[in-house]
MDAnalysis code that builds the backbone (N, CA, C; Angstrom):
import MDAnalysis as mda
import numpy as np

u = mda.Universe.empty(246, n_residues=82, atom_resindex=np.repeat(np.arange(82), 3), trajectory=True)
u.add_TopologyAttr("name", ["N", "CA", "C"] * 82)
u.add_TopologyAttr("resid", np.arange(1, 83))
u.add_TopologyAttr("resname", ["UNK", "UNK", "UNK", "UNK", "UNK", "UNK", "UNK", "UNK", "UNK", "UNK", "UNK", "UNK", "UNK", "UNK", "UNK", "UNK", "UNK", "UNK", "UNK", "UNK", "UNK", "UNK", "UNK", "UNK", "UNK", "UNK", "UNK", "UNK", "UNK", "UNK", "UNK", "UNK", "UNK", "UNK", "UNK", "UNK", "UNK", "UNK", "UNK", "UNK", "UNK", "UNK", "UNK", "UNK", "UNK", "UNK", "UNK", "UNK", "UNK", "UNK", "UNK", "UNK", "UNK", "UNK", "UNK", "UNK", "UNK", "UNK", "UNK", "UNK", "UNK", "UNK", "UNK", "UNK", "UNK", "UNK", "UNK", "UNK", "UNK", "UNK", "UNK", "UNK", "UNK", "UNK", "UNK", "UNK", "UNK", "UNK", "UNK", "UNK", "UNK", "UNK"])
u.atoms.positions = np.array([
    [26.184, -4.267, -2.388],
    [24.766, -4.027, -2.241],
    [24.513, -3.229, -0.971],
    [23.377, -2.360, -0.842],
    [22.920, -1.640, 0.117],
    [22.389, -2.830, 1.268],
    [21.226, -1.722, 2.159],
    [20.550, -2.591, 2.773],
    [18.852, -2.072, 1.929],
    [18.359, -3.241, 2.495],
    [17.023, -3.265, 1.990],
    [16.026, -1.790, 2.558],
    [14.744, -1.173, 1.513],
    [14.427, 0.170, 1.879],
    [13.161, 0.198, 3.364],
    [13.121, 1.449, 3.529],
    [12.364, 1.529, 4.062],
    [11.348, 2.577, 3.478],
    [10.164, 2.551, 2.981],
    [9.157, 3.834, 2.046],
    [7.754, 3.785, 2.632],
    [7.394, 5.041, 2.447],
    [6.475, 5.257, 2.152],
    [5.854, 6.298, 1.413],
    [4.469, 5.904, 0.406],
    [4.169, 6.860, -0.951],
    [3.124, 7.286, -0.612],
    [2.969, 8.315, -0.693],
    [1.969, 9.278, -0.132],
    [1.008, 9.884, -1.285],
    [-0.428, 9.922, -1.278],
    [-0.733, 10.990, -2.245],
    [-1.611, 11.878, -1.372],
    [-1.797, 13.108, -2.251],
    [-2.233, 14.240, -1.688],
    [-3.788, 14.079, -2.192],
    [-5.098, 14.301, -1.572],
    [-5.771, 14.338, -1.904],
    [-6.767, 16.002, -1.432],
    [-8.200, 16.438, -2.815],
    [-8.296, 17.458, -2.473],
    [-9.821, 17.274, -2.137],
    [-10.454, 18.548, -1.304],
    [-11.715, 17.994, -0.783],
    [-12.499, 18.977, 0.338],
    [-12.993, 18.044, 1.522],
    [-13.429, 19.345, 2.466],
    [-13.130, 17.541, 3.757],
    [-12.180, 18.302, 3.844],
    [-11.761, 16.992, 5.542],
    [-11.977, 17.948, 6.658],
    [-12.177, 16.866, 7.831],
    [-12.080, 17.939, 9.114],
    [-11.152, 16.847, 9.911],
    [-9.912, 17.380, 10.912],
    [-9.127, 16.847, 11.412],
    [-9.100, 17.297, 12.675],
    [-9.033, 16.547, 14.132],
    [-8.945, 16.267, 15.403],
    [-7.755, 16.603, 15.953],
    [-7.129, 17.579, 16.978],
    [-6.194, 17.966, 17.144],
    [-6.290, 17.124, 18.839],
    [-5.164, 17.426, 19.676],
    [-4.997, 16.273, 21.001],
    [-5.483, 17.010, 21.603],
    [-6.720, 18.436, 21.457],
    [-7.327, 18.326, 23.066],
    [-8.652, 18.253, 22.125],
    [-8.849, 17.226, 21.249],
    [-10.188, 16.937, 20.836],
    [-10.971, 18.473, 19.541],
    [-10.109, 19.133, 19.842],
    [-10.934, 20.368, 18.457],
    [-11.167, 20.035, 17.297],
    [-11.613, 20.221, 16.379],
    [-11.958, 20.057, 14.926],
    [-11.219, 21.138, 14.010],
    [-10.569, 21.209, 12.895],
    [-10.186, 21.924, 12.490],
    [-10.661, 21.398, 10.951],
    [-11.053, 22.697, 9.963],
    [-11.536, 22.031, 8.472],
    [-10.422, 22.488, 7.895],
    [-10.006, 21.362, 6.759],
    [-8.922, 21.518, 5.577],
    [-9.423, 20.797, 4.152],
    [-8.552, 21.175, 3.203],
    [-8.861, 21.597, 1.875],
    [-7.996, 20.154, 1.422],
    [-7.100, 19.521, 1.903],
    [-6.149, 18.744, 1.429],
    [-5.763, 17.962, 2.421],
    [-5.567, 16.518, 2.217],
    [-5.282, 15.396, 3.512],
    [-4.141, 14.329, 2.675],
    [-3.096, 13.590, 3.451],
    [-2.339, 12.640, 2.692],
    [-2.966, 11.400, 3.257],
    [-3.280, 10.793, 1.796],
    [-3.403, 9.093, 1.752],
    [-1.822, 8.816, 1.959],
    [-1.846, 7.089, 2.608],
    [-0.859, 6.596, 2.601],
    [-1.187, 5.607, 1.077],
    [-0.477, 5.251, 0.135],
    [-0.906, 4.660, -0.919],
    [0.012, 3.081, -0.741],
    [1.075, 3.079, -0.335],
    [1.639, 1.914, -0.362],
    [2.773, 2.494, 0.320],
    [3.061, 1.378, 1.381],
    [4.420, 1.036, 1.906],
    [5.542, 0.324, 2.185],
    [6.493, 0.025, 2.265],
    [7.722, -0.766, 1.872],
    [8.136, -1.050, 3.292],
    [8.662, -1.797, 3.745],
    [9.307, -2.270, 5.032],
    [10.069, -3.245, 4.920],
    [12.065, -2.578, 4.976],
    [12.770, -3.575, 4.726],
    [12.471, -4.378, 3.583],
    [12.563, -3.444, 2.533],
    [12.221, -4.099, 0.729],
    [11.159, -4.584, 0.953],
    [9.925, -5.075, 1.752],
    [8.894, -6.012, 1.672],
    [7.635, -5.316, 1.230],
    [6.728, -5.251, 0.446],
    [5.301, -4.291, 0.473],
    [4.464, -4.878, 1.673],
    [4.340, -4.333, 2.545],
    [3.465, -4.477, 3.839],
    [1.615, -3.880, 3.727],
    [1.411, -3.167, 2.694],
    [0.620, -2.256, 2.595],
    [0.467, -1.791, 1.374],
    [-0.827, -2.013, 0.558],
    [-0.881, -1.452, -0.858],
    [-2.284, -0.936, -1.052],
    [-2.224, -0.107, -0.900],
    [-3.920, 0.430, -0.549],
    [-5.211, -0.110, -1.823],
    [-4.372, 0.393, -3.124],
    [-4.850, 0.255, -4.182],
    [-4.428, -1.088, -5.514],
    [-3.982, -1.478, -4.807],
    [-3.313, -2.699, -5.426],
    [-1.897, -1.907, -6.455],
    [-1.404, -1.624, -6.421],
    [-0.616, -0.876, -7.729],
    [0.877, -1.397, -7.932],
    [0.758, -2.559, -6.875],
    [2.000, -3.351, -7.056],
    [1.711, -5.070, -8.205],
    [0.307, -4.850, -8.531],
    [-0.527, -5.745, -8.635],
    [-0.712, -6.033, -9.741],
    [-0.594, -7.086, -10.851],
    [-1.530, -6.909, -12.336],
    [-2.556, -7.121, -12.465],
    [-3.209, -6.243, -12.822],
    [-5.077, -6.258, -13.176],
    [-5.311, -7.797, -13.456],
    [-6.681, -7.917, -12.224],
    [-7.121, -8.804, -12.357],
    [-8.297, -9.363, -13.793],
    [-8.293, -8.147, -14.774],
    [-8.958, -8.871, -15.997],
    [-7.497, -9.289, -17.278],
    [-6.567, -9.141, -16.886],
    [-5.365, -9.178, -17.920],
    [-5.085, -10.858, -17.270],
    [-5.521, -11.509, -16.222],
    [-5.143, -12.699, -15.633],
    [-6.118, -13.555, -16.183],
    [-5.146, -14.753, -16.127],
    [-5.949, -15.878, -16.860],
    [-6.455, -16.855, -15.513],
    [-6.214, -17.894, -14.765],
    [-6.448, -18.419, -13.847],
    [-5.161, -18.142, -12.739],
    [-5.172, -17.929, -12.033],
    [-3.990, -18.076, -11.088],
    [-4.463, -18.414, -9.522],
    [-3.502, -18.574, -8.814],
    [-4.145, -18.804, -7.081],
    [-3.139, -17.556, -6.475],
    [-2.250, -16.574, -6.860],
    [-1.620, -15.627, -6.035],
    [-0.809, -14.796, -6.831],
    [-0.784, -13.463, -6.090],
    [-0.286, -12.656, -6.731],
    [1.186, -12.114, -5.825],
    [2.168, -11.856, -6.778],
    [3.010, -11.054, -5.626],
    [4.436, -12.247, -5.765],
    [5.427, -12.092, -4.510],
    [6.628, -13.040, -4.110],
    [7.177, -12.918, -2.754],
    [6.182, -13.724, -2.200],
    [6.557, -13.783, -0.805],
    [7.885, -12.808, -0.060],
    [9.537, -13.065, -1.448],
    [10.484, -12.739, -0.976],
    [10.425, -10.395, -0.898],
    [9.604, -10.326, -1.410],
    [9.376, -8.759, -1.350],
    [8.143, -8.377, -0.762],
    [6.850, -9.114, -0.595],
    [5.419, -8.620, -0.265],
    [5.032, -9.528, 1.217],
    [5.064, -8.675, 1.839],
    [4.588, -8.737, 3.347],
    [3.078, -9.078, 3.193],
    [2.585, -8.616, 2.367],
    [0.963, -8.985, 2.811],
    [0.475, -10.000, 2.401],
    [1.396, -10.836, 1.542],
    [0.937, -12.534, 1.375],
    [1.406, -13.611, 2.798],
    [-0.127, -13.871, 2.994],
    [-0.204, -14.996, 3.580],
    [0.341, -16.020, 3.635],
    [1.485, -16.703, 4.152],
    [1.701, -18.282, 4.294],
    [2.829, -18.175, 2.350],
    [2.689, -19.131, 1.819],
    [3.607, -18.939, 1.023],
    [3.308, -19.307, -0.453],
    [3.647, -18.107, -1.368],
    [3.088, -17.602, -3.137],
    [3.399, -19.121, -3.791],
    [2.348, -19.614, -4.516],
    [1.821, -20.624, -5.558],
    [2.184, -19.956, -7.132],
    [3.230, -20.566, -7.657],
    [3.562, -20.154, -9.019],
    [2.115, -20.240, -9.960],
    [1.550, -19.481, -10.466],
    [0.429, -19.925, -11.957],
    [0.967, -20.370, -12.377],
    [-0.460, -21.217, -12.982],
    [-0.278, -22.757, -14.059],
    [-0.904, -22.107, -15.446],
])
């Protein structure tokens, strides 16, 4: 086995952004990257849009989503559904 990853998924989005350069200027652009979700040491730390997630109308009752042993952003520790 490897070692566990390190990612991040980016999307491109299109538009009218304006971006701040380090002596404070403004510059306008056409295209900016979302961060969409990120991985740290196999773990999801970060999921902007839920997309690691199953839709919450396909769920019947549950108390958590996810497995502690891969998702960083659960709290304290994942409750199997009943």
């Amino acid at each position: 086995m490897g070692t566990a990853a390190d990612v991040a998924v980016l999307r491109v989005e299109q538009g009218h952004f304006g971006f701040v350069d380090s002596y404070g200027a403004r510059l306008q652009g056409t295209r900016r990257l979302v961060c969409e979700l990120t991985v740290r040491d196999g773990r999801v730390v970060y999921d902007l849009n839920g997309i690691t997630r199953d839709d919450w109308e396909k769920l019947g009752k549950y108390l958590a989503q996810g497995d502690a042993a891969w998702d960083g952003t659960l709290a304290g520790e994942v409750r199997k559904r009943k």
